[in-house]
C-alpha positions as CSV (number, residue, x, y, z in Angstrom):
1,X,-14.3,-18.4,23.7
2,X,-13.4,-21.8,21.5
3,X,-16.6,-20.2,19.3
4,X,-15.0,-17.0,18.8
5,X,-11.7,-18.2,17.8
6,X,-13.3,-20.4,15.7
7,X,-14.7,-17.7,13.7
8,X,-12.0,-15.9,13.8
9,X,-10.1,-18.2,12.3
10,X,-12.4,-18.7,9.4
11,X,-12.2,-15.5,8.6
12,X,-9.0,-16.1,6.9
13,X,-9.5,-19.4,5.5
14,X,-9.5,-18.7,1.8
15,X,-7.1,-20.9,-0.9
16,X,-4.0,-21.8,0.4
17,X,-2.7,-19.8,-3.1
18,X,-4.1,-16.3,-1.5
19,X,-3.0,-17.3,1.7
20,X,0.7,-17.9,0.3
21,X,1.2,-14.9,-1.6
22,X,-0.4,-13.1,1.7
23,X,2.3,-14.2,3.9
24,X,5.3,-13.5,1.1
25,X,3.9,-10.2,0.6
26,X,4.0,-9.7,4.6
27,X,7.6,-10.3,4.1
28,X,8.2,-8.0,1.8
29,X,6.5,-5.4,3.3
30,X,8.4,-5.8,6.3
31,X,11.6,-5.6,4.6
32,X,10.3,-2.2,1.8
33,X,9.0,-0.7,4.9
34,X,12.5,-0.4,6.5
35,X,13.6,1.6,4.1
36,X,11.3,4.3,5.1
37,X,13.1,5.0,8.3
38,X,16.4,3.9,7.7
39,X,17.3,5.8,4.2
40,X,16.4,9.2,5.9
41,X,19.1,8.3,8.6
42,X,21.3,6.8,6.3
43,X,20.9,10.1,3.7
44,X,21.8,12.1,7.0
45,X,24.6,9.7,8.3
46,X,28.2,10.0,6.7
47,X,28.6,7.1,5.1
48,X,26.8,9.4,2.1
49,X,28.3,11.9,0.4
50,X,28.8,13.4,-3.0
51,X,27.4,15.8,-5.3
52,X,23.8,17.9,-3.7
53,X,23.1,19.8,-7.1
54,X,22.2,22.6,-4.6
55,X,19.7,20.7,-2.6
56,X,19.2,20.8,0.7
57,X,19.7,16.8,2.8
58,X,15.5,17.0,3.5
59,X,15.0,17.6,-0.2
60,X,17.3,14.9,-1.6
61,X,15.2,12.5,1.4
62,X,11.9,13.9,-0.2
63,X,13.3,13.2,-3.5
64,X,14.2,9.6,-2.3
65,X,11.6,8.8,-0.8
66,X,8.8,10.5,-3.5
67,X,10.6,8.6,-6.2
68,X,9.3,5.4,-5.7
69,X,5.9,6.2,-5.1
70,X,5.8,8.2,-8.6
71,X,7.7,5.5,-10.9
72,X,5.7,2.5,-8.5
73,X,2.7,4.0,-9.5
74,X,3.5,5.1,-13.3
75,X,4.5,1.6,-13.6
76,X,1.9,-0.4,-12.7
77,X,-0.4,0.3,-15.9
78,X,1.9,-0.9,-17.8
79,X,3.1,-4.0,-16.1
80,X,-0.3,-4.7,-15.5
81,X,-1.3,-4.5,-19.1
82,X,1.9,-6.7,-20.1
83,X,1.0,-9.5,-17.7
84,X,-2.7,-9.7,-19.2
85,X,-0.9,-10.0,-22.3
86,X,0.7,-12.8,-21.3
87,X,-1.8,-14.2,-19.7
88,X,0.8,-15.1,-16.2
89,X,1.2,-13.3,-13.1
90,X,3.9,-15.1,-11.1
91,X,6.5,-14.9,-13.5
92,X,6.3,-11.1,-13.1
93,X,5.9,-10.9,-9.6
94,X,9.0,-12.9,-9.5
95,X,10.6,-10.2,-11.1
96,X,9.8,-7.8,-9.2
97,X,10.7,-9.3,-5.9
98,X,14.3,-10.3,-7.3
99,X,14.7,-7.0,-8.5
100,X,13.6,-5.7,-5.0
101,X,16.3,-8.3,-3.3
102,X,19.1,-7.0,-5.7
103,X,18.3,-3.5,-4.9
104,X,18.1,-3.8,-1.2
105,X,21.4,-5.4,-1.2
106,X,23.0,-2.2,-3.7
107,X,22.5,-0.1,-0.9
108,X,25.5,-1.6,1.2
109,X,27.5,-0.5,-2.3
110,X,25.8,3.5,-2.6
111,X,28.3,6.1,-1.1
112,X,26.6,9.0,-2.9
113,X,23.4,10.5,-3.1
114,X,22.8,10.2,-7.1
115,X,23.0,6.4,-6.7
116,X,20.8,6.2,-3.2
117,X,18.2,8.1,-6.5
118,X,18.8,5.2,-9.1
119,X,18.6,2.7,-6.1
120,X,15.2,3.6,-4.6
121,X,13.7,4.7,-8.3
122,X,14.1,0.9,-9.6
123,X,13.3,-0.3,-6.1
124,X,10.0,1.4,-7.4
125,X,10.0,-0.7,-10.8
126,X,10.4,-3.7,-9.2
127,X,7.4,-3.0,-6.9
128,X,5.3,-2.2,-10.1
129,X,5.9,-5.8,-11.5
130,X,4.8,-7.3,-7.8
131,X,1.1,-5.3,-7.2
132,X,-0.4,-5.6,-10.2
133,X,0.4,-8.9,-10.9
134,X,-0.8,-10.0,-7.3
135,X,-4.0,-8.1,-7.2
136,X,-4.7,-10.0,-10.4
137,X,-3.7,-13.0,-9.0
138,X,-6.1,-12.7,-5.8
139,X,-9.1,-11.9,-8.0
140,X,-8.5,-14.6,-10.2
141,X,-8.3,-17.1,-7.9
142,X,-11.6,-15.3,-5.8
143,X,-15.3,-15.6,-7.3
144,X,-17.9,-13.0,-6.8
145,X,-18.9,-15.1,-3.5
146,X,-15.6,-14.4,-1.6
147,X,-13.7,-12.1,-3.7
148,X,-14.1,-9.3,-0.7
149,X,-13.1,-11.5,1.8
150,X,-9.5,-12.8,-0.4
151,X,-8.7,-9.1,-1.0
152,X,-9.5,-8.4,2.8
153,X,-6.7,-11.1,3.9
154,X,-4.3,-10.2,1.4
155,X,-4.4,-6.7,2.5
156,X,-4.3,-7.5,6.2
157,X,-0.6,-9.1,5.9
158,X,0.2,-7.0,3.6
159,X,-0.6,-3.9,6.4
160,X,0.8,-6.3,9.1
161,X,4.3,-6.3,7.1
162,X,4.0,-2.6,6.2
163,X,3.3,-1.9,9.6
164,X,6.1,-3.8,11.4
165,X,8.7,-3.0,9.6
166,X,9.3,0.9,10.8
167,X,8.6,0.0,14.3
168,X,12.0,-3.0,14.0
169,X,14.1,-0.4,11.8
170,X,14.7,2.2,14.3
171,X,16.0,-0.2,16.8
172,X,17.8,-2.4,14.3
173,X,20.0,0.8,12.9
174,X,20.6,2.3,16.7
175,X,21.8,-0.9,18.2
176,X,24.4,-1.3,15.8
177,X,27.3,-2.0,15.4
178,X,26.6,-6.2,15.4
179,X,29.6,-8.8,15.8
180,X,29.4,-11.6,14.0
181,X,32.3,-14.1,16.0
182,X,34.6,-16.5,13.8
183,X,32.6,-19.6,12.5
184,X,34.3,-23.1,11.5
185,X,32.6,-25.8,10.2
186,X,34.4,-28.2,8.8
187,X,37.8,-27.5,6.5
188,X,36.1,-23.9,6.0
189,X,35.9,-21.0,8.4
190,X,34.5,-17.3,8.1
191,X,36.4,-14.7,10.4
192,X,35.1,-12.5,12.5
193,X,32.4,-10.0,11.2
194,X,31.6,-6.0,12.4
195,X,28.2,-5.3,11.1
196,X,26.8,-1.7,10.9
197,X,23.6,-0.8,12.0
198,X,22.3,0.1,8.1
199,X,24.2,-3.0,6.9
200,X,22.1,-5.2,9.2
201,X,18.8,-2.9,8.1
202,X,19.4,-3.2,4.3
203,X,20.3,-6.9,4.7
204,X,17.3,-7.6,6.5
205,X,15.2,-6.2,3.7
206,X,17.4,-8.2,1.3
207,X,16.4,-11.2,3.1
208,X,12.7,-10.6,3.7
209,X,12.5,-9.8,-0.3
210,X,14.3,-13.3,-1.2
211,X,11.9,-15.0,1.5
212,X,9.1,-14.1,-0.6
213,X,10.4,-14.8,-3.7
214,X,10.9,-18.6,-1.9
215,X,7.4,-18.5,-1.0
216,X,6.4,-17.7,-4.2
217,X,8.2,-19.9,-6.3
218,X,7.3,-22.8,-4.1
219,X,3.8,-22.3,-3.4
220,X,2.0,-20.0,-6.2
221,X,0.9,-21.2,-9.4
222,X,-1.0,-19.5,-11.8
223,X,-4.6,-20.4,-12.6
224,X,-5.1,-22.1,-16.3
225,X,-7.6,-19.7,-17.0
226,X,-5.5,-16.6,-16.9
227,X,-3.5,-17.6,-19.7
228,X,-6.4,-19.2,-21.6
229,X,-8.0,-15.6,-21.6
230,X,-4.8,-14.2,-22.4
231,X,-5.2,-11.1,-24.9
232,X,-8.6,-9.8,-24.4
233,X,-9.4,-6.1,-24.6
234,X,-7.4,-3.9,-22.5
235,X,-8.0,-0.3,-23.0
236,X,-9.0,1.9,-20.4
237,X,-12.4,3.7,-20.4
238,X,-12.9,7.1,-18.6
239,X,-16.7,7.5,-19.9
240,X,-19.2,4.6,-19.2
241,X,-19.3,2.5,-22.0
242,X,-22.8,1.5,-20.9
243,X,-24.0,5.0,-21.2
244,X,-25.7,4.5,-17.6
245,X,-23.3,7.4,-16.6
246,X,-20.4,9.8,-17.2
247,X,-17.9,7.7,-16.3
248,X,-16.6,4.3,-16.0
249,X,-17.2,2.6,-12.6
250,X,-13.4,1.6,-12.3
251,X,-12.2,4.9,-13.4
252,X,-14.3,6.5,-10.8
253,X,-13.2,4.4,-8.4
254,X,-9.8,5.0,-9.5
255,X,-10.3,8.6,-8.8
256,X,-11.9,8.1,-5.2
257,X,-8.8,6.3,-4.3
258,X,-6.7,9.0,-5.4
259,X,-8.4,11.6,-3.2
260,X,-8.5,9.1,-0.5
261,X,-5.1,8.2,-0.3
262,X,-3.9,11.7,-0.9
263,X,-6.1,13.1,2.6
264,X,-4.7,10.2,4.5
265,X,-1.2,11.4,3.7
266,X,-2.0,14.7,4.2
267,X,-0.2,14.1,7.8
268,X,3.4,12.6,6.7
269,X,5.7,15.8,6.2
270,X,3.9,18.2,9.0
271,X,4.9,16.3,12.0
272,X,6.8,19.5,13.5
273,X,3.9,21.9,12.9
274,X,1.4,18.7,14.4
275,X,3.6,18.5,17.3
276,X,4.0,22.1,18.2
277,X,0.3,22.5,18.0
278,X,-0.7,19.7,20.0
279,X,2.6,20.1,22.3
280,X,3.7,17.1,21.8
281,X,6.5,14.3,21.1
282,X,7.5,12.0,18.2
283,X,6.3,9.0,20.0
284,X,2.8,10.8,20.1
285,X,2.9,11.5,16.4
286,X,4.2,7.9,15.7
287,X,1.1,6.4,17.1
288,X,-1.0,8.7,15.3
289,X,0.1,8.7,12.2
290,X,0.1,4.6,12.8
291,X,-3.6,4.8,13.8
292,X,-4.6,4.3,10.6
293,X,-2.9,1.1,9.7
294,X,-3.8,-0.4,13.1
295,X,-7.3,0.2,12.2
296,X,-7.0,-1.0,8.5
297,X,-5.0,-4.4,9.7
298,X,-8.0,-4.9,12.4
299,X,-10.5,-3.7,9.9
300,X,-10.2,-4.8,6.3
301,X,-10.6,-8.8,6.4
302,X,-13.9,-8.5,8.6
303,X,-15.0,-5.6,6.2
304,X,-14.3,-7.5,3.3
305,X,-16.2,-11.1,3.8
306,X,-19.3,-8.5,5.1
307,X,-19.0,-6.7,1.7
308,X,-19.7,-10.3,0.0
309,X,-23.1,-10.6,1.6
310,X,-24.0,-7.3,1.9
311,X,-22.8,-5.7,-1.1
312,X,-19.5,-3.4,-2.3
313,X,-21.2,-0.1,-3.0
314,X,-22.8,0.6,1.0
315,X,-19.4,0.2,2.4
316,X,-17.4,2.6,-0.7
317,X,-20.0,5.1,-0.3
318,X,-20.2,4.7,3.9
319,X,-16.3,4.8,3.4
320,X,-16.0,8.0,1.8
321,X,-18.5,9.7,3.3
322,X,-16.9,8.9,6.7
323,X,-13.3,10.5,5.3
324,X,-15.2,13.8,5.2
325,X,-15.6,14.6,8.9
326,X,-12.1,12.4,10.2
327,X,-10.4,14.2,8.0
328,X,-11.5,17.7,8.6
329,X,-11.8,17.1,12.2
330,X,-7.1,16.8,12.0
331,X,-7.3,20.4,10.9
332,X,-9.0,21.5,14.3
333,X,-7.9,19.0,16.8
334,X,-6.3,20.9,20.3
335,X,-4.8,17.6,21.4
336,X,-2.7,14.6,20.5
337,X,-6.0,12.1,21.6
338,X,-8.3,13.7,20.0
339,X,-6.2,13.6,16.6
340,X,-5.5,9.9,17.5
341,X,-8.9,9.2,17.5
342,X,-9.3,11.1,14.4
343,X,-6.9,9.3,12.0
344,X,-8.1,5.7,13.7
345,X,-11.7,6.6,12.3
346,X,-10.1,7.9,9.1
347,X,-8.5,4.1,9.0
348,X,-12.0,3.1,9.3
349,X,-12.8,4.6,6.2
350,X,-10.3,3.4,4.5
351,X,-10.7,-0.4,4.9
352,X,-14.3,0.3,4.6
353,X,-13.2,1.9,0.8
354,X,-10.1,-0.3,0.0
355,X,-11.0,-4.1,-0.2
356,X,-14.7,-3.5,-1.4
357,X,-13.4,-1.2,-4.3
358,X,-10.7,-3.9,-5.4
359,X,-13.8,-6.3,-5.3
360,X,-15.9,-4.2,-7.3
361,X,-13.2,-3.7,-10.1
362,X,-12.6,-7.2,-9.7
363,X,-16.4,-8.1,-10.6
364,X,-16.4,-5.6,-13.4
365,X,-12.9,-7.0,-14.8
366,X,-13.8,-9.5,-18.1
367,X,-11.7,-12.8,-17.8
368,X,-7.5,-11.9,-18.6
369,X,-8.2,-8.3,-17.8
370,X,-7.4,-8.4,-14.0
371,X,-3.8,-7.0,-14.0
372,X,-4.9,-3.6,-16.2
373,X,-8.0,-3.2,-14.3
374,X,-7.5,-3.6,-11.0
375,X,-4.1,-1.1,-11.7
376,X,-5.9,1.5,-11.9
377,X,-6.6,1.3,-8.2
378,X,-3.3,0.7,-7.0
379,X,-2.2,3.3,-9.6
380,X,-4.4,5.9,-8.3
381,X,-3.3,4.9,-4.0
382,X,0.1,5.2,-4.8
383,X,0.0,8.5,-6.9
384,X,-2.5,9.6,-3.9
385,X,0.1,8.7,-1.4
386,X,2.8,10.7,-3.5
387,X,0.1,13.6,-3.9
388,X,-0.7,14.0,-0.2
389,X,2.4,14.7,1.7
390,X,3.1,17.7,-0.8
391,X,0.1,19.3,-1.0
392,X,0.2,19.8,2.9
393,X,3.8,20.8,2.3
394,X,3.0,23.6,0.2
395,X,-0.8,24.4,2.2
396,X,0.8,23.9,5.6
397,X,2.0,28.2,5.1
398,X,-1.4,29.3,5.1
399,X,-2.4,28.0,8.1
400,X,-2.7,24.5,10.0
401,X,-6.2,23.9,9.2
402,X,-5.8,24.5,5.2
403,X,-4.2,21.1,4.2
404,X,-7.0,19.4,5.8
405,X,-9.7,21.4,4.6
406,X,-8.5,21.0,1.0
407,X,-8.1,17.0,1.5
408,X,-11.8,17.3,3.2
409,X,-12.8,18.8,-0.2
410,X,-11.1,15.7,-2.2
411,X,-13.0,13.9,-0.2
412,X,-16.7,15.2,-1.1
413,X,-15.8,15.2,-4.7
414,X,-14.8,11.2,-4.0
415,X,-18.4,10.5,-2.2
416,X,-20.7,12.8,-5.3
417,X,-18.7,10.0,-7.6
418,X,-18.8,6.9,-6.5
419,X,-22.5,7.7,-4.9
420,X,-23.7,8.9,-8.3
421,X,-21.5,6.8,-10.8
422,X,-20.8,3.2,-9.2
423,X,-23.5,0.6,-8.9
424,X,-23.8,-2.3,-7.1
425,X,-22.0,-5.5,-8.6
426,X,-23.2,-8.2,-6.2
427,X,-27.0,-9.4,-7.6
428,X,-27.7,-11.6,-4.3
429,X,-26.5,-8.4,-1.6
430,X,-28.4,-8.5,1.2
431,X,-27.9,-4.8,1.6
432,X,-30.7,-2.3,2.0
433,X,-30.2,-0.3,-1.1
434,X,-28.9,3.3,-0.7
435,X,-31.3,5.9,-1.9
436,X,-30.5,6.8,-5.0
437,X,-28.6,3.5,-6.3
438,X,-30.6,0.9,-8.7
């Protein structure tokens, strides 16, 4: 037992830097994650009123909600570009998690639903300052021997953050109101406080936000090199420069992370039709639709030290290629363990895809170019994530099986690319090469 904790534990020792900006971006998860539950019941609550422009309340929570993903991810080119530039990355994600505080905390101020719009939409700014600059960050301070295994842990907290905070929202809203008794210290005293349920919840993501931006300010520091190789070339190709292929490995895996996202997400705005077909509740669908960040959080450290010795490209292609049946088999699924087991082996194929990509852009990024290269990816996840829940929206009409049959098709077109345009980065892998690859 003292043996397997042991290597458990070493599989998250990487610099205390990585580590740090782990755990702040655990807490920020925790806190953005909230919001995904509580601005739904907030929209729907009377505290909001004002002008609809004709919209129904689940559009203007699909326009709240989609608005962050679309200006997060439209963003983060830009801000990724800027702090190559530069040549710093925690000044920016400074930025962003102050702006992320401020915002949190401008929801106790929004009474109308235009303003819950401007809120969430630079909530989405501020987020595309933080992910490009700490991707970057993590592959600066990786090398090619561990640079799977940093991303790995970075993503785990991050999923552990992401993942806690809807599951502590719910309750934190329903058991409201809160009293806060009369406190004296001194000459001073506060009176008496009544708390509301979304008071506490957007207060709670205030404080998670300026937690991290503690932790960051204390305990990250930017490597010399990043500003040294401030500067360097930072266009985006979509053909191979090479000439080895059509098109550029990052693009393409840009791409595959696009359709991959956009099939897991398929799920998020069909839960009635998923729970009349498989007759059953919300709690069901809840632990289904979490399936696949239980298996990512278990999933993508492991995945991601194995990718340094046995190569990124097996697990990317074995990733997507996986996708393909787990996320076909959702669109035929008669009941609610059989889709369980269907989205926790789509989670496989995700962290199988996720830290191994960023790896492989990471080995392929020149020196000063991690924050515009590695964007592409987190460009291409988010806008996927966007994509998804609509597409099924507007397929869902045609039948239940349609929405997963087109995100099975995204899926194919993601494992003919990366199997046919992506080689492998890591010159000592231990892998058995795939047929096919160099």
């Amino acid at each position: 037992m003292r043996e397997i904790l042991r290597r458990i534990v070493a599989q998250f020792v990487v610099d205390r830097r990585v580590l740090a900006l782990a755990f702040a971006r655990m807490a920020d998860g925790i806190g953005n994650s909230f919001l995904i539950i509580v601005i739904p019941l907030y929209v729907a609550s009377d505290v909001v009123a004002g002008a609809t422009f004709g919209l129904e309340e689940a559009m203007i929570i699909g326009i709240v909600l989609s608005i962050f993903g679309f200006l997060n991810s439209s963003f983060q080119p830009f801000t990724g570009r800027l702090s190559d530039r530069i040549g710093r990355r925690k000044p920016f994600i400074l930025l962003g998690l102050g702006g992320l505080a401020a915002t949190n905390l401008a929801y106790l101020l929004a009474e109308s639903y235009l303003s819950l719009v401007v809120i969430r939409g630079l909530q989405g700014v501020s987020v595309a300052f933080i992910v490009p600059a700490s991707i970057a960050l993590v592959n600066e301070l990786a090398t090619t021997d561990d640079r799977g295994g940093n991303m790995g842990v970075y993503n785990t907290f991050r999923l552990v953050g992401f993942g806690a905070g809807p599951v502590a929202a719910g309750a934190v809203v329903n058991l409201g109101p809160y009293s806060i008794p009369a406190l004296t210290v001194g000459p001073y005293s506060l009176p008496a406080l009544t708390v509301s349920g979304f008071e506490a919840a957007f207060s709670i993501a205030a404080i998670t936000a300026a937690i991290s931006y503690l932790l960051v300010t204390v305990l990250i520091t930017d490597p010399e090199a990043t500003e040294a190789n401030a500067g360097a070339d930072l266009s985006i190709a979509v053909r191979d420069p090479s000439g080895k292929h059509l098109l550029d490995p990052i693009f393409t895996l840009g791409v595959a992370s696009l359709f991959m996202a956009a099939s897991i997400a398929l799920l998020a705005t069909i839960q009635p039709q998923v729970n009349v077909r498989l007759a059953q509740g919300s709690t069901w669908f809840g632990l289904q639709f979490a399936a696949f960040i239980i298996a990512q959080i278990f999933l993508q450290t492991p995945i991601g030290r194995a990718c340094d010795r046995y190569g990124r490209r097996p697990f990317i292609v074995g990733g997507m290629l996986l996708l393909i049946p787990s996320t076909l088999a959702q669109g035929f699924v008669t009941s609610s363990e059989t889709m369980f087991l269907a989205r926790l082996i789509q989670g496989v194929a995700g962290a199988m895809v996720f830290a191994p990509s960023l790896a492989l852009a990471g080995d392929l990024a020149g020196e000063g170019e991690s924050g515009s290269k590695l964007s592409i990816l987190t460009m291409a996840f988010g806008f996927g994530i966007a994509v998804g829940p609509l597409a099924s929206g507007a397929l869902i009409e045609y039948g239940f099986a349609i929405p997963f049959v087109f995100g099975t098709a995204l899926a194919t077109v993601g494992a003919i690319l990366v199997y046919t345009q992506i080689e492998e980065t890591l010159e000592t892998s231990a892998s058995v090469p795939l047929v096919g690859s160099d």
